[in-house]
C-alpha positions as CSV (number, residue, x, y, z in Angstrom):
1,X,0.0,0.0,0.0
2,X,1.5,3.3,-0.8
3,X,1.0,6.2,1.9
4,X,-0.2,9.2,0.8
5,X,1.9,11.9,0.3
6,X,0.3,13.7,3.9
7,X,0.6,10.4,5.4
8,X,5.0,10.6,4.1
9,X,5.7,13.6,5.0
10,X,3.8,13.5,8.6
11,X,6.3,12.7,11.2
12,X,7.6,11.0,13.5
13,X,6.7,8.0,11.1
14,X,7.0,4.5,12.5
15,X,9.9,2.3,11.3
16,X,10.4,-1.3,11.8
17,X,14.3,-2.6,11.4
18,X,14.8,-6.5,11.2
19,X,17.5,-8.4,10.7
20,X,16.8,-11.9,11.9
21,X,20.4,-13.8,12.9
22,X,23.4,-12.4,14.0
23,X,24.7,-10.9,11.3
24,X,27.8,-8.9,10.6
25,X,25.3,-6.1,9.4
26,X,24.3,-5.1,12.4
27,X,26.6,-2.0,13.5
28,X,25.3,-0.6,9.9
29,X,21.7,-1.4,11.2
30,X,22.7,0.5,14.7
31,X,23.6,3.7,12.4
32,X,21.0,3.7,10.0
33,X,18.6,3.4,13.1
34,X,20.5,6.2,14.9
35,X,20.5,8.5,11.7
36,X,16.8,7.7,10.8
37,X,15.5,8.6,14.8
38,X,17.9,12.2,14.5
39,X,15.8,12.8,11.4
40,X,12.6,13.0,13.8
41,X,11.4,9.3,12.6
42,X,11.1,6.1,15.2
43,X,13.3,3.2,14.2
44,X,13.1,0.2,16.6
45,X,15.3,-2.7,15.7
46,X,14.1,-6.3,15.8
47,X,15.7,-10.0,15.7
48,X,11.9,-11.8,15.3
49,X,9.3,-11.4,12.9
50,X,6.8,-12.0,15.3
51,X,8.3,-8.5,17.0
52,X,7.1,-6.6,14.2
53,X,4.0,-4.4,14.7
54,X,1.8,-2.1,12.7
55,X,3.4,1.2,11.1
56,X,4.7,2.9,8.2
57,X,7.9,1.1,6.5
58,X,9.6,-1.9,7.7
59,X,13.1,-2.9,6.4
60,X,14.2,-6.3,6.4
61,X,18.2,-6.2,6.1
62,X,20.8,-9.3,6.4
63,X,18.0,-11.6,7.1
64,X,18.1,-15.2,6.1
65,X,14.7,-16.4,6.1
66,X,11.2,-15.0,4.1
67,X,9.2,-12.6,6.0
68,X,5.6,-14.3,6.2
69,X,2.7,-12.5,4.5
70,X,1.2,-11.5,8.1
71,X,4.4,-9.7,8.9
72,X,4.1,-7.7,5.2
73,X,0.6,-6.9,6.2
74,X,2.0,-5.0,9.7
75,X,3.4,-1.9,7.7
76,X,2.4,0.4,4.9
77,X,6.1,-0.6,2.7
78,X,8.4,-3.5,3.2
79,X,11.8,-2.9,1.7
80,X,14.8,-5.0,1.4
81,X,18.2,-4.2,-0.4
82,X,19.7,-7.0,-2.6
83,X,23.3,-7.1,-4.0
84,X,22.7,-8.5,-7.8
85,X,21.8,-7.4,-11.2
86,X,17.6,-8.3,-10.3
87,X,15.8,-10.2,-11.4
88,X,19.3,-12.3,-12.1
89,X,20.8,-13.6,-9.2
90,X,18.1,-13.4,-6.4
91,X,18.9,-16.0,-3.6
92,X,21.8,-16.0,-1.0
93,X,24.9,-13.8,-1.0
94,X,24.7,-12.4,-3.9
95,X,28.1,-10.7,-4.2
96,X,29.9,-13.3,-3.0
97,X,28.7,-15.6,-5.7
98,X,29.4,-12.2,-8.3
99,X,32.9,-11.7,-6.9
100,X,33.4,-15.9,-7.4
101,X,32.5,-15.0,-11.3
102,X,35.2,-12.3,-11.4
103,X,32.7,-9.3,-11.3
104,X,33.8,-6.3,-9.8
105,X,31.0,-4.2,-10.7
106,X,27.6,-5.3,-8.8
107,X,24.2,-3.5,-8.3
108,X,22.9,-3.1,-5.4
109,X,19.2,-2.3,-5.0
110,X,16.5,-1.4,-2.5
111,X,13.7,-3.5,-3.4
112,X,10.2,-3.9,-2.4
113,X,9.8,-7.1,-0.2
114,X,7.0,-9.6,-0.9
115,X,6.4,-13.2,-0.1
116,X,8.2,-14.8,-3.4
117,X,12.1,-14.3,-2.4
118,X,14.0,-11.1,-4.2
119,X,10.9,-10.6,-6.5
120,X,9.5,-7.5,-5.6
121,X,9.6,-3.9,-7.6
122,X,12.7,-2.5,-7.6
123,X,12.8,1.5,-5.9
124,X,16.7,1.9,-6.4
125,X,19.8,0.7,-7.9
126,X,22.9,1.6,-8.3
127,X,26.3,0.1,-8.5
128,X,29.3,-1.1,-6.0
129,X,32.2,-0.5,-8.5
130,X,35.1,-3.1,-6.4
131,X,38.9,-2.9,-7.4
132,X,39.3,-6.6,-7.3
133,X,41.4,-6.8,-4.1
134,X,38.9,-6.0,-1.5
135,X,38.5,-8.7,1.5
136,X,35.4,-10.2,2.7
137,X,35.4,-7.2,5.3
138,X,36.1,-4.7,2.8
139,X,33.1,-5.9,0.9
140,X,30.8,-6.3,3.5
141,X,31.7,-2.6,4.8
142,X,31.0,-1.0,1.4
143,X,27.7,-3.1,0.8
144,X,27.1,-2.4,4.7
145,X,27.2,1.3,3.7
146,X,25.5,1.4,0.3
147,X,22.5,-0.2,2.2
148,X,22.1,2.4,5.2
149,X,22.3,5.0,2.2
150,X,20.0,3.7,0.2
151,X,17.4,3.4,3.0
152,X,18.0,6.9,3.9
153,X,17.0,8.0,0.8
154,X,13.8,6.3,0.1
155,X,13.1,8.0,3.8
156,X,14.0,11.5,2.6
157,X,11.7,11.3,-0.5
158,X,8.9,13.9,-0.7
159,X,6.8,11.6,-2.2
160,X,7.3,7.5,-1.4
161,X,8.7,6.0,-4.3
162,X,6.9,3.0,-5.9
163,X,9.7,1.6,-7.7
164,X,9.6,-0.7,-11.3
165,X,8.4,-4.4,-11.5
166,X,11.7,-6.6,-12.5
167,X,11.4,-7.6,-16.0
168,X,13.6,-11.0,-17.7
169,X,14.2,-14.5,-16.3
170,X,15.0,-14.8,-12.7
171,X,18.2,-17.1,-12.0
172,X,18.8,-17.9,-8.4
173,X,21.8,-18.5,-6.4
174,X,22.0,-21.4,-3.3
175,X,23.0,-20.8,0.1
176,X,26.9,-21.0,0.6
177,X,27.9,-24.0,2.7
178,X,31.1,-24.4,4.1
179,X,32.4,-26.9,1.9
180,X,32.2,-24.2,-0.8
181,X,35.6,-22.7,0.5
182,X,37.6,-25.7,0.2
183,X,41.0,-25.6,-1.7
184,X,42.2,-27.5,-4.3
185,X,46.2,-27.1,-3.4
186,X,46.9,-29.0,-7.0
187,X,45.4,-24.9,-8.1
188,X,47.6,-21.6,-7.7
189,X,46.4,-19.0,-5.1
190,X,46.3,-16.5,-8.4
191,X,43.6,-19.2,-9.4
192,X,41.8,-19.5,-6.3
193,X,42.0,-15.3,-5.1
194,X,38.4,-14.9,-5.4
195,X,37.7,-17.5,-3.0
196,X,40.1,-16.4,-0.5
197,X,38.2,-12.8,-0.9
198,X,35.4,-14.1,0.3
199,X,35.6,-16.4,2.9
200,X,35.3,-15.6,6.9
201,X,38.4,-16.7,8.6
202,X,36.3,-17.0,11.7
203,X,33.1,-18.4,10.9
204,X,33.4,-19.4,7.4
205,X,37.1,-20.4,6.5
206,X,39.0,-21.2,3.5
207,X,40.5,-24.7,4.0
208,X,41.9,-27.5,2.1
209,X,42.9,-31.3,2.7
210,X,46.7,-33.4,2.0
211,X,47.1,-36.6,3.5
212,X,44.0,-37.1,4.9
213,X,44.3,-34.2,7.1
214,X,42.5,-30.8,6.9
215,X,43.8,-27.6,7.3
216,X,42.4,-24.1,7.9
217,X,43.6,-21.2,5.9
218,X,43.5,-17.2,7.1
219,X,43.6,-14.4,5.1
220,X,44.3,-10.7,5.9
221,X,45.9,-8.0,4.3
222,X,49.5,-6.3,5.6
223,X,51.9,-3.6,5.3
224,X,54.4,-4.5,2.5
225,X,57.2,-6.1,4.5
């Protein structure tokens, strides 16, 4: 439903923040709370669904699971910001799988969020432009900061933006498992780079077997020595 444009520019509107696992977006999610309640708006953050109550826009950000039609039905927009060229490439992490295929250039849009995954109209989207040496941190923080602005903005509208419906063939990627960052040591690291960008060295990390034994490898980036 979209609010009239009294209803927009009326504050202190309500806004409902969930991100439903303990994800590494959430100091993001603590600014873009903190910037949205300076503005004169009321953000309350959330880690359940169920938590959710009527109001004006709810965001769902890092979450892993679908929010249930009853939980759509609580606010006037649901949004949701998605790092791939939609409707290609809905799914789980998105520019992971775009960095494994050697892009360095990936869209990232604020989309509307309705009960079929990554389908909704899209209000935004622009593009993270990556150098090709960025870390799984570095990626996260630029992603972690393209999503607080792009929430921001649909806030600051005059009018509440509708947004387009996705047009094309969807294509969908699978949730990453942690046997998708095993090694292959017969391969160089030049080879395998993209897969070392990507991993967590603490929750998710690179490994790789020799001898029947397995072995984790770290990654981080140093001062020239």
């Amino acid at each position: 439903m979209l609010p009239n444009v009294h209803d927009w520019w009326n504050k202190p509107r309500k806004i409902s923040v969930v991100v439903d696992n303990p994800s590494w977006i959430l100091p993001y999610i603590d600014r873009l709370i903190n910037e949205i309640n300076f503005s004169g708006d009321n953000a309350t953050l959330y880690s359940e669904y169920s938590m959710v109550s009527p109001g004006d826009v709810a965001f769902f950000l890092g979450c892993i699971k679908i929010a249930p039609a009853r939980v759509l039905q609580q606010n006037k927009r649901n949004l949701v910001c998605h790092a791939s060229d939609l409707p290609k490439g809905r799914g789980f992490s998105p520019s992971s799988w775009a960095i494994l295929e050697g892009k360095n250039s990936i869209p990232v849009c604020l989309l509307e969020a309705v009960e079929a995954v990554d389908a909704g109209r899209i209000i935004y989207k622009e593009e993270m432009i990556l150098q090709g040496h960025e870390l799984s941190d570095e990626v996260r923080h630029i992603f972690g900061n393209f999503t607080v602005n792009l929430c921001l903005r649909f806030l600051s509208e005059t009018t509440p933006q509708l947004g387009i419906p996705q047009e094309g063939e969807p294509s969908f990627y699978p949730r990453r498992r942690p046997k998708d960052n095993r090694l292959d040591i017969d391969k160089s690291l030049r080879e395998q780079f993209n897969l070392l960008r990507i991993v967590d060295n603490e929750r998710y990390p690179a490994y790789f077997e020799n001898l029947g034994h397995f072995y984790k490898l770290s990654i981080e980036k140093i001062e020239p020595i």
